[in-house]
N, C-alpha and C positions, 0 to 999 in steps of 0.2 A: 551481524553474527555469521554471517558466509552458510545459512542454513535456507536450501531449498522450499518452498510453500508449498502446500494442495490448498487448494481452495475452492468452494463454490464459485463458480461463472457468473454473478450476481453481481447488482448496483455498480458500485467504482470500482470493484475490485479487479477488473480485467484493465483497470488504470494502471496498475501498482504491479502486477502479476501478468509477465508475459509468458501463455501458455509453452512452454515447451523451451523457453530461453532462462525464466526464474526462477519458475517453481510449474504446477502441473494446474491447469483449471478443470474443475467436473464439473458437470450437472447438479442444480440445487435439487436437495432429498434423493441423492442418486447413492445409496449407498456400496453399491456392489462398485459403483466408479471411484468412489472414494478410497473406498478397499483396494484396487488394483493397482489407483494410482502411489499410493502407500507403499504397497508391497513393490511394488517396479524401483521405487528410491528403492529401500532398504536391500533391493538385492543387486543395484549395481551402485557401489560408491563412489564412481566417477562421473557419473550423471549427476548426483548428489552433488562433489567437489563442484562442478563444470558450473549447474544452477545456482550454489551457492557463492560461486565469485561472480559472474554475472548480475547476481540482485544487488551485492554490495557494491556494486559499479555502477549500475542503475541508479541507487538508492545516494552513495557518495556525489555522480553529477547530477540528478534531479531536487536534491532538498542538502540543507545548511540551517546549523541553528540560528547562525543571525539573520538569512533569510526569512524562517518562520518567525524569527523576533520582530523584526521590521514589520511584517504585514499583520502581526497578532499585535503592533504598537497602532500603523495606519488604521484598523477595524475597532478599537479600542476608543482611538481619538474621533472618529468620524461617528459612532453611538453615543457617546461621549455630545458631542455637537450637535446634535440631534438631539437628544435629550434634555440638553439644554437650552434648544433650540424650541423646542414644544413646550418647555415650562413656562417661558417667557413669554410665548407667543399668544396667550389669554390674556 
């Protein structure tokens, strides 16, 4: 959607969200951070424009539907095998 992120600094999401290149990261429960990083978008729309083609650039060479197809098919068939791998195996 070419739209900038704030986000908590938390689990994967410093995967996905690079501070200051795709969107802005704060502190988790940090609200006054959340608030500034909010209002800094909203008051310059070029930083907005800049982060928001940057993520869809990110986002276009890091993931593909038939990529996640392929590997949501591999995890499927490999529990899949194992499943039936342990019914038989009694």
């Amino acid at each position: 959607m070419e739209l900038p992120v704030v986000a908590s600094n938390v689990h994967g999401i410093p995967d996905v969200v690079e501070d200051g290149g795709t969107g802005i990261l704060v502190p988790p429960k940090d609200v006054a951070a959340l608030s500034r990083a909010i209002l800094r978008l909203l008051r310059d729309p070029e930083e907005r424009r800049r982060m928001g083609r940057a993520g869809r650039e990110m986002v276009a060479a890091r993931y593909s539907w038939a990529d996640n197809a392929r590997r949501m098919e591999a995890l499927y068939d490999h529990l899949v095998s194992n499943i039936n791998g342990a019914m038989f195996s009694h």
